[in-house]
The first five atom37 places (N, CA, C, CB, O) and aatype in JSON, in Angstrom:
{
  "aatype": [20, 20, 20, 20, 20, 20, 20, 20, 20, 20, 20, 20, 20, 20, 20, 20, 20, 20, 20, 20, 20, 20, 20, 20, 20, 20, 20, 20, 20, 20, 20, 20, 20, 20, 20, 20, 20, 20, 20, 20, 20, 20, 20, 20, 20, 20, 20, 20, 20, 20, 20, 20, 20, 20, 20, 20, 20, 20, 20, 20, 20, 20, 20, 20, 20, 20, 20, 20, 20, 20, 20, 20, 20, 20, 20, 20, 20, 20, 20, 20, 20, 20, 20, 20, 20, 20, 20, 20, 20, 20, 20, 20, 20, 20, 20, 20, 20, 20, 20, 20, 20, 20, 20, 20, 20, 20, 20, 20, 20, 20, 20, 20, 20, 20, 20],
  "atom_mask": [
    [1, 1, 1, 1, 1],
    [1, 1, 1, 1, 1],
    [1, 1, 1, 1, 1],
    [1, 1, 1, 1, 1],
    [1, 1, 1, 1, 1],
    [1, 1, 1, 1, 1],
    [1, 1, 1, 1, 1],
    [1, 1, 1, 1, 1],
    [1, 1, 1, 1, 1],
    [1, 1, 1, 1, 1],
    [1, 1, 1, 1, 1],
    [1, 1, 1, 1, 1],
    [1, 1, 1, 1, 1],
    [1, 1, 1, 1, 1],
    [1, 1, 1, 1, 1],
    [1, 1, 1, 1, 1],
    [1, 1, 1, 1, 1],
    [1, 1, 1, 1, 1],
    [1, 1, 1, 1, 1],
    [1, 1, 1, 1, 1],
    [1, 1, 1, 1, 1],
    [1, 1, 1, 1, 1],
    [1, 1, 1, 1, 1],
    [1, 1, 1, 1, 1],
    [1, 1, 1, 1, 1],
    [1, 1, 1, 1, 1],
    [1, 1, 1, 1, 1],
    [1, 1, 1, 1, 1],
    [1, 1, 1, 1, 1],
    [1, 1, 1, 1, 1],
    [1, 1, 1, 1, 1],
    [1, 1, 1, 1, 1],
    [1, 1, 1, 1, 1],
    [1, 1, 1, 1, 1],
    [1, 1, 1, 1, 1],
    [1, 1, 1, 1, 1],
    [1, 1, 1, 1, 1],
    [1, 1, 1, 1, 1],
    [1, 1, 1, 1, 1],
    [1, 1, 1, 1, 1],
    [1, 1, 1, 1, 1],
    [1, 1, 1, 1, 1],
    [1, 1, 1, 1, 1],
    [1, 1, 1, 1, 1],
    [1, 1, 1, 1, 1],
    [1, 1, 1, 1, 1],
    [1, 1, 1, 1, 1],
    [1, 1, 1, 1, 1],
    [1, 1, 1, 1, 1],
    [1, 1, 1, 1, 1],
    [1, 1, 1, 1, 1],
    [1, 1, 1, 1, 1],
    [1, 1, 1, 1, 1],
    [1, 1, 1, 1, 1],
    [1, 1, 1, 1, 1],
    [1, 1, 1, 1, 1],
    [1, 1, 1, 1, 1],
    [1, 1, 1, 1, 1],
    [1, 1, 1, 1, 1],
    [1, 1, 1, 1, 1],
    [1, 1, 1, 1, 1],
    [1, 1, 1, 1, 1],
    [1, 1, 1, 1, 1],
    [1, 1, 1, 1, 1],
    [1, 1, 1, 1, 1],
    [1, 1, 1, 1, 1],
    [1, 1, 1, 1, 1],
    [1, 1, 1, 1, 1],
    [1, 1, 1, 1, 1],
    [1, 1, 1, 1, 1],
    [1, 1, 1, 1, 1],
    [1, 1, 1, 1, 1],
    [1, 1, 1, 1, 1],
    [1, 1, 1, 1, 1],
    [1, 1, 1, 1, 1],
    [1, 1, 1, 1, 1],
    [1, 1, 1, 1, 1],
    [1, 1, 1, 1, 1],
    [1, 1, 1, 1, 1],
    [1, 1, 1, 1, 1],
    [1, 1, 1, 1, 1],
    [1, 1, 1, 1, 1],
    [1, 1, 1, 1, 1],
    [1, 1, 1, 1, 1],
    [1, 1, 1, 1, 1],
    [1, 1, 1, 1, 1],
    [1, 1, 1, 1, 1],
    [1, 1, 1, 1, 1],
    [1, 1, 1, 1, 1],
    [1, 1, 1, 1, 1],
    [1, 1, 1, 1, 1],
    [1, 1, 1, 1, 1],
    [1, 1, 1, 1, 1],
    [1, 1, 1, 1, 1],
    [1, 1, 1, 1, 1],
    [1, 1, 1, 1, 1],
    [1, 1, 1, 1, 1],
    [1, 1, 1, 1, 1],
    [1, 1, 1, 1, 1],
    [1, 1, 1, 1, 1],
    [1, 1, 1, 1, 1],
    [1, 1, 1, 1, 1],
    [1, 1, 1, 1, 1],
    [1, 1, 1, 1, 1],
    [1, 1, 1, 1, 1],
    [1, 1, 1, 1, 1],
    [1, 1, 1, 1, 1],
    [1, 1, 1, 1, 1],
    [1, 1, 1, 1, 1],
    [1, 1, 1, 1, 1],
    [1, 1, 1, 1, 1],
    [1, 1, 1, 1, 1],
    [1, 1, 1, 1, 1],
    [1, 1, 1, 1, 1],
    [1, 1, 1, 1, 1]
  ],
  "atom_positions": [
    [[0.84, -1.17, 0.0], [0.0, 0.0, 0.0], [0.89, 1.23, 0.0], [-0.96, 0.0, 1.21], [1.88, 1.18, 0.72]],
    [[0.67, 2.31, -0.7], [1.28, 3.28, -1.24], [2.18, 3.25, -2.28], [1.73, 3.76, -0.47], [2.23, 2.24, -2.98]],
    [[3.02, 4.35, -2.53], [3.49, 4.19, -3.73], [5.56, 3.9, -3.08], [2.91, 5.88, -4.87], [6.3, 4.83, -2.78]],
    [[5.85, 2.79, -3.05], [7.16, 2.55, -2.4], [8.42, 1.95, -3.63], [6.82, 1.34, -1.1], [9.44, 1.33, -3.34]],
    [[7.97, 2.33, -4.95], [8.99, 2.49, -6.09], [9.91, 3.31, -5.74], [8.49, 2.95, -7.33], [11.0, 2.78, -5.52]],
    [[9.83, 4.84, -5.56], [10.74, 5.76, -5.34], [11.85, 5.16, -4.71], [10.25, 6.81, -4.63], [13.03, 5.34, -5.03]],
    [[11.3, 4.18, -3.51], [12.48, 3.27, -2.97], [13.3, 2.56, -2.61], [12.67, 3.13, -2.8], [13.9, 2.43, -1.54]],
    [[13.34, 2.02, -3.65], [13.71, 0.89, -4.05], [15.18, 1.11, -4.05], [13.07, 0.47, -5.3], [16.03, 0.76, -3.23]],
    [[15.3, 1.82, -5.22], [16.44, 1.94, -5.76], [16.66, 3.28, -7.16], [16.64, 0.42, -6.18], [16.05, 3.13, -8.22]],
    [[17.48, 4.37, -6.95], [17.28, 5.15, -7.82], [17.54, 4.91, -9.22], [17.79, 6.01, -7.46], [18.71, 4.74, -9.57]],
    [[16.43, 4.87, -10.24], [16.27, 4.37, -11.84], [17.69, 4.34, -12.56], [15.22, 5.48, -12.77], [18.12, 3.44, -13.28]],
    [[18.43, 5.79, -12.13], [20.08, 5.69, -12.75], [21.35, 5.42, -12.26], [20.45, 6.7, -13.19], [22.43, 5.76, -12.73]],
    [[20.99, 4.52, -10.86], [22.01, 3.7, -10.4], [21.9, 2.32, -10.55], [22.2, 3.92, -9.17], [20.78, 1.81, -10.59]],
    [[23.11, 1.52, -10.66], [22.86, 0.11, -11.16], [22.97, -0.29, -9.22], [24.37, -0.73, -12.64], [23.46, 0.41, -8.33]],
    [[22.23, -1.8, -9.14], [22.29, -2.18, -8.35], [22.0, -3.98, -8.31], [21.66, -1.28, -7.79], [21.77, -4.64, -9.32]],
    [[22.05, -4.32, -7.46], [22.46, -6.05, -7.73], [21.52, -6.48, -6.31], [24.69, -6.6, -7.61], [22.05, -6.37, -5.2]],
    [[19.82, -7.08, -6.49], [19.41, -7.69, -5.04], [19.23, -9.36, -5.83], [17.59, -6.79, -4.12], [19.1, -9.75, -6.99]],
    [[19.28, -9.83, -4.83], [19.49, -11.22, -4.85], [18.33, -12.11, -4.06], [20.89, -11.44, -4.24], [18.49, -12.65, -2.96]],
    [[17.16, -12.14, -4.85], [15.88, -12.09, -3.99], [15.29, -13.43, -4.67], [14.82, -10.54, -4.15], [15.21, -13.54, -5.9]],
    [[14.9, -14.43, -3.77], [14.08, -14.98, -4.21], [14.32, -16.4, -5.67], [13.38, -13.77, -4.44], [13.48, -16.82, -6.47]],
    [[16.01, -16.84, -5.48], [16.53, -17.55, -6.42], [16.8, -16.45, -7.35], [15.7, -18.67, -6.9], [17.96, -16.76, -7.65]],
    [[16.6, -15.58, -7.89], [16.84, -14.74, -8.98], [18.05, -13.64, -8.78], [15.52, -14.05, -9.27], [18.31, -13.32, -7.62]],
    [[18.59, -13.22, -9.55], [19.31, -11.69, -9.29], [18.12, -10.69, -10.6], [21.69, -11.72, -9.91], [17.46, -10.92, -11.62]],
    [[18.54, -9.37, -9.53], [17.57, -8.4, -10.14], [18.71, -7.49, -10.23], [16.13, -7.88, -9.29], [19.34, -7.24, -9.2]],
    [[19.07, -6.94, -11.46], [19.95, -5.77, -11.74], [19.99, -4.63, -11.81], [20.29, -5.74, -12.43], [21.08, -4.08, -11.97]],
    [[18.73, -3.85, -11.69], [17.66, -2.74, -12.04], [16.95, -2.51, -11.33], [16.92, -2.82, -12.94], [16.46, -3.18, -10.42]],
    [[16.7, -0.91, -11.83], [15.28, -0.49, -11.03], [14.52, -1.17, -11.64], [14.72, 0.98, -10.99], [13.78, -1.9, -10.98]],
    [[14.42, -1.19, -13.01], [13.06, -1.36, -13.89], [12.51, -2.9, -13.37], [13.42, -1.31, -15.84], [11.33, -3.16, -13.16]],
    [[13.54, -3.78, -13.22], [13.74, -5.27, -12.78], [13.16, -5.53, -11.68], [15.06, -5.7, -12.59], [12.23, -6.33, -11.8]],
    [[13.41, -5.06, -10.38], [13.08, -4.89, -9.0], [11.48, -4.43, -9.11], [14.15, -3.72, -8.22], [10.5, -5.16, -8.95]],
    [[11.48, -3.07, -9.43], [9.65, -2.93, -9.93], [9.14, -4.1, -10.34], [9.25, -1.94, -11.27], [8.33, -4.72, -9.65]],
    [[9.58, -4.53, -11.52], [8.6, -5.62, -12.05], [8.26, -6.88, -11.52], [8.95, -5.97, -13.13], [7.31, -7.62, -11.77]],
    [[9.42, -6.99, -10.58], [8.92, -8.24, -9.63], [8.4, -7.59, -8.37], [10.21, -9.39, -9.2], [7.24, -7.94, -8.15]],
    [[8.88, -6.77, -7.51], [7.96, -6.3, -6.76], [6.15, -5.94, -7.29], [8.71, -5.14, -6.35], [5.29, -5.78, -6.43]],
    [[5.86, -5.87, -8.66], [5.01, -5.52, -8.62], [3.67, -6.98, -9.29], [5.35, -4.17, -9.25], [2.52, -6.93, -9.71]],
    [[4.75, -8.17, -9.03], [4.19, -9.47, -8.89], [2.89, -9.98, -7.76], [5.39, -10.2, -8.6], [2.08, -10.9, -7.77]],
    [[3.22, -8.76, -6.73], [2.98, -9.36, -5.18], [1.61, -9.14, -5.54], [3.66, -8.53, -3.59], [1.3, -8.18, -6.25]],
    [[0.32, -10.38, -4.87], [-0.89, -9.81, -5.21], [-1.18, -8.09, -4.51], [-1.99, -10.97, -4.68], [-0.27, -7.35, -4.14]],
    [[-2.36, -7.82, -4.46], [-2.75, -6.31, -4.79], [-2.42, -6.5, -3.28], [-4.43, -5.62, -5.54], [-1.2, -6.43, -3.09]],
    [[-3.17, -6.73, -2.12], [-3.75, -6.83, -1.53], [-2.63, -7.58, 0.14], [-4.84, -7.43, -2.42], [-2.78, -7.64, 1.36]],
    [[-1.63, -7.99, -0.85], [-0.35, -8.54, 0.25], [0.1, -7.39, 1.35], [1.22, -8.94, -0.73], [0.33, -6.23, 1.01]],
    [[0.19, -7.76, 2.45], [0.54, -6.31, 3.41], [1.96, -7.51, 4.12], [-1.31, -5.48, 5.01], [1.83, -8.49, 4.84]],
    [[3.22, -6.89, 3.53], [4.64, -7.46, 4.49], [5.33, -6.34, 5.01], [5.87, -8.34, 3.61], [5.73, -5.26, 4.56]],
    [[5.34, -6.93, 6.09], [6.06, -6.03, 7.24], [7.68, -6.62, 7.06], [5.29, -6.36, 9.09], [7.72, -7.85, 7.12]],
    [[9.0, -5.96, 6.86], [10.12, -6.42, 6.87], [10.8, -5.64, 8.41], [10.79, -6.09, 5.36], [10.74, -4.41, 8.47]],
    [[11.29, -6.23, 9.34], [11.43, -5.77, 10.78], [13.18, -6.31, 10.59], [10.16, -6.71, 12.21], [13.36, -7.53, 10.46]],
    [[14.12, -5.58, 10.58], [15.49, -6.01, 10.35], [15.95, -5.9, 11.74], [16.35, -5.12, 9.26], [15.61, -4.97, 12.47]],
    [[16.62, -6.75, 12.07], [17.49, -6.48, 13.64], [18.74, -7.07, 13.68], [16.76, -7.13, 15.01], [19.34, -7.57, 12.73]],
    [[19.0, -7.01, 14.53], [20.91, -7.62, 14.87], [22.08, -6.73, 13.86], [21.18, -9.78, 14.21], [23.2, -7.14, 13.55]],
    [[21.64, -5.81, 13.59], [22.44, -4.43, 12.28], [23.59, -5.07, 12.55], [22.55, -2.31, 12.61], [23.78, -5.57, 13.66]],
    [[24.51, -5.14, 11.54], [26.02, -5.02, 11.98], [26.62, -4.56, 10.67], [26.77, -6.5, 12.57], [27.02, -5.3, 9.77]],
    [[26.64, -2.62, 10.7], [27.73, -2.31, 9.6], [28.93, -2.28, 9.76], [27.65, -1.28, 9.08], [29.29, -2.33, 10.94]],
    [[29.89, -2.19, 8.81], [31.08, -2.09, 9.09], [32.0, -1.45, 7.54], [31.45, -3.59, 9.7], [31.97, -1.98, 6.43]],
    [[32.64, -0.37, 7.88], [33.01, 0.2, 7.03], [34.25, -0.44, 6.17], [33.16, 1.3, 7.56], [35.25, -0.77, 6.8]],
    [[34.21, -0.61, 4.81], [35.49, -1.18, 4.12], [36.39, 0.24, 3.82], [35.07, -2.13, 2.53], [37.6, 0.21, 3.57]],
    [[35.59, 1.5, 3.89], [36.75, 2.38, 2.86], [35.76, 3.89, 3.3], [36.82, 1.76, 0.5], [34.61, 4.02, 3.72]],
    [[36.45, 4.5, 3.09], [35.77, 5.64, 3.03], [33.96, 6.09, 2.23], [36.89, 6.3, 2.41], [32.99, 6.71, 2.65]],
    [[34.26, 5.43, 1.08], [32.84, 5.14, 0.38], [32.11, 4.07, 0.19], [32.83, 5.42, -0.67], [31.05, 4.08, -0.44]],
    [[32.85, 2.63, 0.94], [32.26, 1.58, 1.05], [31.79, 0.65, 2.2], [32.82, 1.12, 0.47], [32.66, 0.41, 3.04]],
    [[31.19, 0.38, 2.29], [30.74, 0.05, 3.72], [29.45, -1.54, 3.6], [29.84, 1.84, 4.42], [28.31, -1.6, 3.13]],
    [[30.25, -2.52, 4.23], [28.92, -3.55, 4.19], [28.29, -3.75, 5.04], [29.0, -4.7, 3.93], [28.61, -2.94, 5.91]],
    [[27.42, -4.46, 5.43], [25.82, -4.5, 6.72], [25.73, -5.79, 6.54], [23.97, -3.57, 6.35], [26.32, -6.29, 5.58]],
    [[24.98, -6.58, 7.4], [24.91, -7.79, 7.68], [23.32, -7.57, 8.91], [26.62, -8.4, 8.3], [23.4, -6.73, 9.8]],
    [[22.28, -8.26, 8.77], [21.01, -8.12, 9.6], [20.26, -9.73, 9.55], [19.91, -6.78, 8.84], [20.54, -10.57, 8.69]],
    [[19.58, -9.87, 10.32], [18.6, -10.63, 10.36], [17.21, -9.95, 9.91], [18.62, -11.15, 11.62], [17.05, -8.8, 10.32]],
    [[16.01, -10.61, 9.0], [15.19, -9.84, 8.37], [13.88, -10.79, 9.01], [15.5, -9.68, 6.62], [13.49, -11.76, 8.36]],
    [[13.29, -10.45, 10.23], [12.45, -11.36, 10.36], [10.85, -10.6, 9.15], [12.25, -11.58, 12.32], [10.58, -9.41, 8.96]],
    [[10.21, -11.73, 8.64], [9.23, -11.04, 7.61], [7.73, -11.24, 7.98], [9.46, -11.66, 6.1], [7.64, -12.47, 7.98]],
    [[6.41, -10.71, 8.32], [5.45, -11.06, 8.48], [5.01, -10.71, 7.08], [4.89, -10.64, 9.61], [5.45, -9.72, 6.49]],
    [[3.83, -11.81, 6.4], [3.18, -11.94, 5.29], [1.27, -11.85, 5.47], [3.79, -13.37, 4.73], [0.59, -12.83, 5.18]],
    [[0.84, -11.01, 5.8], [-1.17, -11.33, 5.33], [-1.69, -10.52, 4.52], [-2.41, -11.14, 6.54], [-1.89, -9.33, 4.72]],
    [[-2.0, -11.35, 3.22], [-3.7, -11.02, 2.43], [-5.03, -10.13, 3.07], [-4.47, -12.55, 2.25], [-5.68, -10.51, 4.04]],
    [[-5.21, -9.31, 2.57], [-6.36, -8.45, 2.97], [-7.24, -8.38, 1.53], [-5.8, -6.83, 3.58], [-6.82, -8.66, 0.4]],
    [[-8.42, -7.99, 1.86], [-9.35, -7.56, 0.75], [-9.35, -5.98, 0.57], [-10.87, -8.07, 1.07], [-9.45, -5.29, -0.44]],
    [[-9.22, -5.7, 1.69], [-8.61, -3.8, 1.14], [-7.44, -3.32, 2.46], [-10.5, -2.14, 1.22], [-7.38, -3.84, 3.57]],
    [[-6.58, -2.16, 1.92], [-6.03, -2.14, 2.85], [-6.21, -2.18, 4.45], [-5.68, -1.5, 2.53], [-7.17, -1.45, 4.67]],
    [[-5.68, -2.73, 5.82], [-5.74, -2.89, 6.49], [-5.12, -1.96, 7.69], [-5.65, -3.76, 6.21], [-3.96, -1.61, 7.91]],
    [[-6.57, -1.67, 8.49], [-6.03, -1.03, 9.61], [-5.34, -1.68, 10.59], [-6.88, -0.45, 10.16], [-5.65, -2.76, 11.09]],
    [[-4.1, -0.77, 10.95], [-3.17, -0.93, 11.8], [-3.82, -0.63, 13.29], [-2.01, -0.05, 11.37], [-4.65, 0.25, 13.52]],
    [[-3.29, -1.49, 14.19], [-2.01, -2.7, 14.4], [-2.76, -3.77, 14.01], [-1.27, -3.0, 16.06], [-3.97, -3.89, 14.22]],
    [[-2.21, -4.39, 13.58], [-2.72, -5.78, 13.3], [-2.3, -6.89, 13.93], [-2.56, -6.08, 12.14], [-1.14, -7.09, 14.29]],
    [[-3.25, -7.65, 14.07], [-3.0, -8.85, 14.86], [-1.77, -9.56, 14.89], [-3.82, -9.71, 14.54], [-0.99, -9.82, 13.98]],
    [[-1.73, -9.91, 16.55], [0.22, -10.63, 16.88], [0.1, -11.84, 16.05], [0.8, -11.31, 18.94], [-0.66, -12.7, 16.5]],
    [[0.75, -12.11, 14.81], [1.27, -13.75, 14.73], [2.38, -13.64, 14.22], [0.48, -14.84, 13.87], [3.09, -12.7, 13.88]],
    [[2.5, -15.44, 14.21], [3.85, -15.79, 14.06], [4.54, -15.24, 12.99], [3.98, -17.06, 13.98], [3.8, -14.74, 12.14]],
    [[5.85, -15.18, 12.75], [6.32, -14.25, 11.3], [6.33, -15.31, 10.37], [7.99, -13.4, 11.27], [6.37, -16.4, 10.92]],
    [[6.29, -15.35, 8.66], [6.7, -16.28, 7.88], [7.56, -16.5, 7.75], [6.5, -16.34, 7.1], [7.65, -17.42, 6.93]],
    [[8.84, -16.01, 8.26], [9.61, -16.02, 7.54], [11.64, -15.56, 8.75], [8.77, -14.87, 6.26], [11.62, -14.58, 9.49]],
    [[12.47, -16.1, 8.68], [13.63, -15.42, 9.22], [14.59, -15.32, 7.87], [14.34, -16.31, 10.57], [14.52, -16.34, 7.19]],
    [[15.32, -14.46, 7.43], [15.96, -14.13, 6.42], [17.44, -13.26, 7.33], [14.84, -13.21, 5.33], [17.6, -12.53, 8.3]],
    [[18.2, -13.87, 6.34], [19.57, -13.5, 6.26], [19.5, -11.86, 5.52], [20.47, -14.78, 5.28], [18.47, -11.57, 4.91]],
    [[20.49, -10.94, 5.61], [20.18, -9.76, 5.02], [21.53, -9.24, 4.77], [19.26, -8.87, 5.83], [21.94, -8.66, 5.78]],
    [[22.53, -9.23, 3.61], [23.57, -9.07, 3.57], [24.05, -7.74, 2.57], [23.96, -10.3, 3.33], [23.25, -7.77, 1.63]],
    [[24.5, -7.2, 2.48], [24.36, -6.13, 1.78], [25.76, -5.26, 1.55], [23.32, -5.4, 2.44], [26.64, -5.67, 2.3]],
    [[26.0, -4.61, 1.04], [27.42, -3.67, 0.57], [27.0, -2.53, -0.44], [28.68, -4.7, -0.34], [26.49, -2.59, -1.56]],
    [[27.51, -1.11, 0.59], [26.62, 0.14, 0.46], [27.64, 1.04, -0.46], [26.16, 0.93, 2.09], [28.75, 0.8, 0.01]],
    [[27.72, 1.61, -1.13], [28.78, 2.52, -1.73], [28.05, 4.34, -1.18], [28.85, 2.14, -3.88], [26.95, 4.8, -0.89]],
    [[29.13, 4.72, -1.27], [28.46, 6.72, -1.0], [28.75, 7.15, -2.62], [29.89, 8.22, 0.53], [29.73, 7.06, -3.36]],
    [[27.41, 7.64, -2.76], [27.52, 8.21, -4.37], [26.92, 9.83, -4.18], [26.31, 7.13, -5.7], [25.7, 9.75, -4.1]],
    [[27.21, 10.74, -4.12], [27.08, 11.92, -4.32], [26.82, 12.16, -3.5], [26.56, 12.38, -5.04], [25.77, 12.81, -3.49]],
    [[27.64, 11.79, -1.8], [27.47, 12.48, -0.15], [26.05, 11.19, 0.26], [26.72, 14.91, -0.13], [25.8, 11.03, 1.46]],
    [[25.21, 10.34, -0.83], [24.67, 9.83, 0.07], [24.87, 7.75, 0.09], [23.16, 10.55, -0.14], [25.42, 7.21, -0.87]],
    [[24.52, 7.18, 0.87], [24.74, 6.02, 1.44], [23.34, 5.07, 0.16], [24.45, 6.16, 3.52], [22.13, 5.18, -0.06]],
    [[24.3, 4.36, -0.25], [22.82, 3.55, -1.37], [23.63, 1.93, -1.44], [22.55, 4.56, -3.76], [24.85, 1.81, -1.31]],
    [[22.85, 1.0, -1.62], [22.57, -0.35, -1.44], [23.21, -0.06, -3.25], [20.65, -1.05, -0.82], [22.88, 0.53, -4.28]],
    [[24.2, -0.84, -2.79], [24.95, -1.51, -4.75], [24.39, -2.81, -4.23], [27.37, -1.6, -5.36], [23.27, -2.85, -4.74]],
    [[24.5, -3.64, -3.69], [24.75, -5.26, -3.33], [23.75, -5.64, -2.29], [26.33, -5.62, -2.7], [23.84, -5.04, -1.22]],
    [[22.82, -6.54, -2.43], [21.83, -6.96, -1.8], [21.8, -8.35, -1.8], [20.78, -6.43, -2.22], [21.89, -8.64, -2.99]],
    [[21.71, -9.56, -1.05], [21.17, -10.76, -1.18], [20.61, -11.11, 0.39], [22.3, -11.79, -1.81], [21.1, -11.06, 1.52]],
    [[19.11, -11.55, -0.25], [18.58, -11.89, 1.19], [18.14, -13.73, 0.87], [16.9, -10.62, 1.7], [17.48, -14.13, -0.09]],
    [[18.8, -14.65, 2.1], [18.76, -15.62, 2.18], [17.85, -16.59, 3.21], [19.77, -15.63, 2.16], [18.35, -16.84, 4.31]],
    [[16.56, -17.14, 2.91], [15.37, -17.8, 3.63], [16.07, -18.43, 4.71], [14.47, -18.88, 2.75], [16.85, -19.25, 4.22]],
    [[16.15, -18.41, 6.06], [16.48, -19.39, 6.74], [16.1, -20.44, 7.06], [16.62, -19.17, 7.38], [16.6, -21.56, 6.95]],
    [[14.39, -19.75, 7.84], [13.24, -20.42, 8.05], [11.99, -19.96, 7.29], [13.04, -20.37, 9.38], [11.96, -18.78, 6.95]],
    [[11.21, -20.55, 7.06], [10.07, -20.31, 6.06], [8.26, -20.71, 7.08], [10.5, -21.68, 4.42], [7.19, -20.59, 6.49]]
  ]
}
């Protein structure tokens, strides 16, 4: 729900996520599978255990745990929504470059632990 393209990834930077068996190279790429998800999917992505660590002055990689909650609605859903279990624990690995003073995701792969 809403419009969350803008953030993905900016259209004229290349970038590399690793989602789902696939690599996605692109904005245009990333949209088009993000925009697979039925209408109506509401996922919460809750990242914890952060651990960045700088390689260089403009490079820097992250490492997280991505726990994921997944529910279907018939129209969007008012918040808070009910406690359950998450679908999902995911690995969250990543390597950030600084491109014009700001911090952006070149390198992404997120890995299912538990399902």
């Amino acid at each position: 729900y809403g419009d969350w393209s803008s953030d993905v990834c900016s259209s004229d930077l290349s970038c590399e996520w690793h989602r789902q068996g696939k690599v996605l190279r692109s904005h245009a790429e990333i949209i088009a599978a993000l925009k697979l998800r039925p209408p109506h999917l509401f996922v919460q992505h809750i990242l914890h255990e952060v651990v960045c660590d700088p390689v260089s002055e403009n490079r820097m990689r992250g490492f997280a745990y991505m726990t994921v909650f997944r529910k279907e609605f018939d129209q969007p859903p008012t918040l808070p929504l009910p406690t359950e279990r998450p679908d999902m624990l995911i690995s969250w690995s990543a390597e950030f470059t600084r491109e014009s003073g700001e911090w952006r995701i070149k390198h992404l792969t997120n890995t299912a632990l538990y399902r």
